[in-house]
C-alpha positions in Angstrom: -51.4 45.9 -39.2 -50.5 43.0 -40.9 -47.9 43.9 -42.9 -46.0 45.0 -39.6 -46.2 41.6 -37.8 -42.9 40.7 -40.1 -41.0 43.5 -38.2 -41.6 42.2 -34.8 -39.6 39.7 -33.6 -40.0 37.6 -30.4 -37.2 38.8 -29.0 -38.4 42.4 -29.4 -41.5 41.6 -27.3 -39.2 39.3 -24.5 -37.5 42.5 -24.4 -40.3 44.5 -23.7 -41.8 42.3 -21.1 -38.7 42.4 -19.6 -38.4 45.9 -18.9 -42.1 46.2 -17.9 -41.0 43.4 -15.5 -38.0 45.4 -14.4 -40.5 48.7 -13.9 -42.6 46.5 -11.9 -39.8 45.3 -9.7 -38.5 49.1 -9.1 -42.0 50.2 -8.3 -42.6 47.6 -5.7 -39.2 48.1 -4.3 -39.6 51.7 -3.9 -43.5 51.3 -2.2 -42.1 48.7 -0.3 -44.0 46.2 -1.1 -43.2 42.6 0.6 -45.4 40.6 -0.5 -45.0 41.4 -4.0 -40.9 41.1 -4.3 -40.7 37.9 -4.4 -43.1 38.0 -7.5 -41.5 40.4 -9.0 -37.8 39.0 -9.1 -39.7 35.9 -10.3 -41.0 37.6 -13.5 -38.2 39.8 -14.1 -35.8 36.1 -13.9 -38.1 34.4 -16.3 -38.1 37.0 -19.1 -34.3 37.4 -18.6 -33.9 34.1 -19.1 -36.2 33.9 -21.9 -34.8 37.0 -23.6 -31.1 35.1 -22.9 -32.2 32.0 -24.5 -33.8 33.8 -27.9 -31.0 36.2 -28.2 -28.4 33.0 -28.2 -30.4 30.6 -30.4 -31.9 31.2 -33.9 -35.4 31.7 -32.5 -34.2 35.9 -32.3 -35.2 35.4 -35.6 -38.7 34.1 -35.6 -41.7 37.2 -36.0 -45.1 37.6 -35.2 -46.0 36.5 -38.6 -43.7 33.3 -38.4 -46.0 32.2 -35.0 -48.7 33.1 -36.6 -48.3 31.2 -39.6 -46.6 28.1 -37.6 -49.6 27.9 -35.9 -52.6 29.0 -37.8 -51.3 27.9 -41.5 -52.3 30.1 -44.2 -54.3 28.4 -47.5 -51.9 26.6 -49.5 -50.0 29.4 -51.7 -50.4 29.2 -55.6 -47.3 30.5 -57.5 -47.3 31.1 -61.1 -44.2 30.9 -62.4 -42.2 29.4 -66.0 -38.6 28.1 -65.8 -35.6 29.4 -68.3 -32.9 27.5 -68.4 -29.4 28.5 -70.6 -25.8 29.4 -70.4 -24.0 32.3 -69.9 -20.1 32.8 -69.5 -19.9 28.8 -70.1 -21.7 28.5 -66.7 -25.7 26.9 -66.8 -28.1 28.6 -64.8 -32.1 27.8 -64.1 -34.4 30.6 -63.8 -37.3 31.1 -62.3 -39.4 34.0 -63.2 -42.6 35.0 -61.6 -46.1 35.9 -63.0 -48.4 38.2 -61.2 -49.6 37.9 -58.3 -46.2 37.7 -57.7 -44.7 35.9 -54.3 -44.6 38.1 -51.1 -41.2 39.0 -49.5 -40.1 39.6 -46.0 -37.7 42.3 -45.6 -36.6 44.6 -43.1 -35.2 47.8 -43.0 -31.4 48.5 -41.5 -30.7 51.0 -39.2 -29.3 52.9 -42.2 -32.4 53.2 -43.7 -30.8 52.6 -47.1 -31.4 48.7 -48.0 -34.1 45.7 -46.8 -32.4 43.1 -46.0 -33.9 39.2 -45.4 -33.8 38.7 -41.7 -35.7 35.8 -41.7 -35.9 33.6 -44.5 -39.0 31.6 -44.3 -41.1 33.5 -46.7 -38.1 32.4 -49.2 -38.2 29.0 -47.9 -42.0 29.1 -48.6 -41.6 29.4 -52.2 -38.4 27.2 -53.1 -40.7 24.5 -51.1 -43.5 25.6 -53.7 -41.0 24.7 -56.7 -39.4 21.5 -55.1 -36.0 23.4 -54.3 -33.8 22.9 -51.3 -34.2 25.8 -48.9 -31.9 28.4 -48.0 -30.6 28.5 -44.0 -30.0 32.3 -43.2 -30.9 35.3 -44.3 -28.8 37.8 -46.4 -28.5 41.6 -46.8 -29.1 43.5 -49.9 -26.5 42.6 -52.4 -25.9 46.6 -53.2 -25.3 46.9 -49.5 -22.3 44.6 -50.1 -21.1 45.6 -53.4 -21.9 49.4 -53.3 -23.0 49.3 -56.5 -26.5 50.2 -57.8 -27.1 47.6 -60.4 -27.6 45.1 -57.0 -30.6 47.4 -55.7 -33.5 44.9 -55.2 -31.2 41.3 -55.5 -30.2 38.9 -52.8 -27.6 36.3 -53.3 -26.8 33.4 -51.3 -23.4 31.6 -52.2 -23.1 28.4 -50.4 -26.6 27.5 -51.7 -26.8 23.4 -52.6 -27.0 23.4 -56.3 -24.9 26.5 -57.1 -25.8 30.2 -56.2 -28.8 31.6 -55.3 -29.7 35.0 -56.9 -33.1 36.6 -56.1 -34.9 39.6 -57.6 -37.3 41.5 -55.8 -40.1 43.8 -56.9 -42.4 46.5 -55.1 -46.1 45.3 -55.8 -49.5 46.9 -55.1 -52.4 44.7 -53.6 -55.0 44.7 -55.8 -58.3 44.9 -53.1 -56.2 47.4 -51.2 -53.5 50.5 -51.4 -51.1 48.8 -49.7 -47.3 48.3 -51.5 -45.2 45.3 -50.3 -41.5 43.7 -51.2 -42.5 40.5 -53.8 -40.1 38.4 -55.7 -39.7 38.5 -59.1 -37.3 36.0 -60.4 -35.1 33.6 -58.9 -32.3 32.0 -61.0 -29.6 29.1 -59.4 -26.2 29.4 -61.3 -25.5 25.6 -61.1 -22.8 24.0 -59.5 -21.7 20.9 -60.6 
């Protein structure tokens, strides 16, 4: 269950308590029932506006796991890591490459069914807080769903990143007390900008 509370979103569930509100509302229409209408067009007007409100600001974005987190914080995360730094094509980049256990990843699935994409970017922003880094604001899709090209499977890139561009590398990796498979991050390198 836990590794599905990062594909709900709080919009999804407004959503659904909307439409249960919106069942409710026919039902007590149809049974005529007076002393509940007034109730009902209550409920229904709050979720809408809810659901209005989330769908218009960038809390669409926020999941069950980001509430969770934000308000029962998980132990403080211990990352592994070694830094390479060097040049290539006259430009200097810094790279970060992971050791196991390796960093989680939030992804989700597009429609298509073909890439995972970084809705939200917190568990990102979790580890460049871990290394001292600035964070990153949005949240990309998979670079090979942009390019077309295979060699991007598994990266993420984010351009207007403050020190340069962001390049991300992602990995599948198996929990070791369980048999459960998630999205990790491998190795992060910053092409500098100067």
């Amino acid at each position: 269950m836990e590794k599905y509370l990062h594909l709900i979103s709080l919009s999804d569930i407004v959503g659904i308590l909307l439409i249960f509100s919106l069942f409710w509302l026919v039902k007590v229409l149809a049974k005529k029932e007076n002393e509940n209408i007034f109730k009902a067009i209550i409920l229904l007007l709050f979720f809408l506006a809810i659901f209005l409100y989330l769908n218009q600001s960038d809390s669409n974005k926020l999941t069950i796991s980001d509430l969770k987190n934000n308000f029962f914080p998980s132990k403080t995360i211990e990352i592994k890591y070694r830094v390479v730094r060097g040049v290539a094509n006259r430009n200097e980049y810094i790279k970060y490459v992971f050791n196991k256990p390796y960093p989680t990843l939030s992804v989700k699935m597009d429609k298509s069914g073909s890439y995972f994409n970084i809705v939200n970017p917190e568990s990102v922003n979790k580890v460049l807080r871990y290394l001292d880094l600035p964070e990153v604001k949005e949240g990309v899709p998979e670079l090979s769903s942009v390019t077309g090209s295979a060699y991007d499977t598994s990266q993420y890139r984010w351009e207007k990143y403050p020190r340069g561009i962001l390049i991300l590398e992602k990995t599948l990796c198996r929990s070791g007390d369980s048999l459960t498979v998630s999205h990790c991050i491998l190795v992060i390198t910053i092409h500098l900008r100067y």
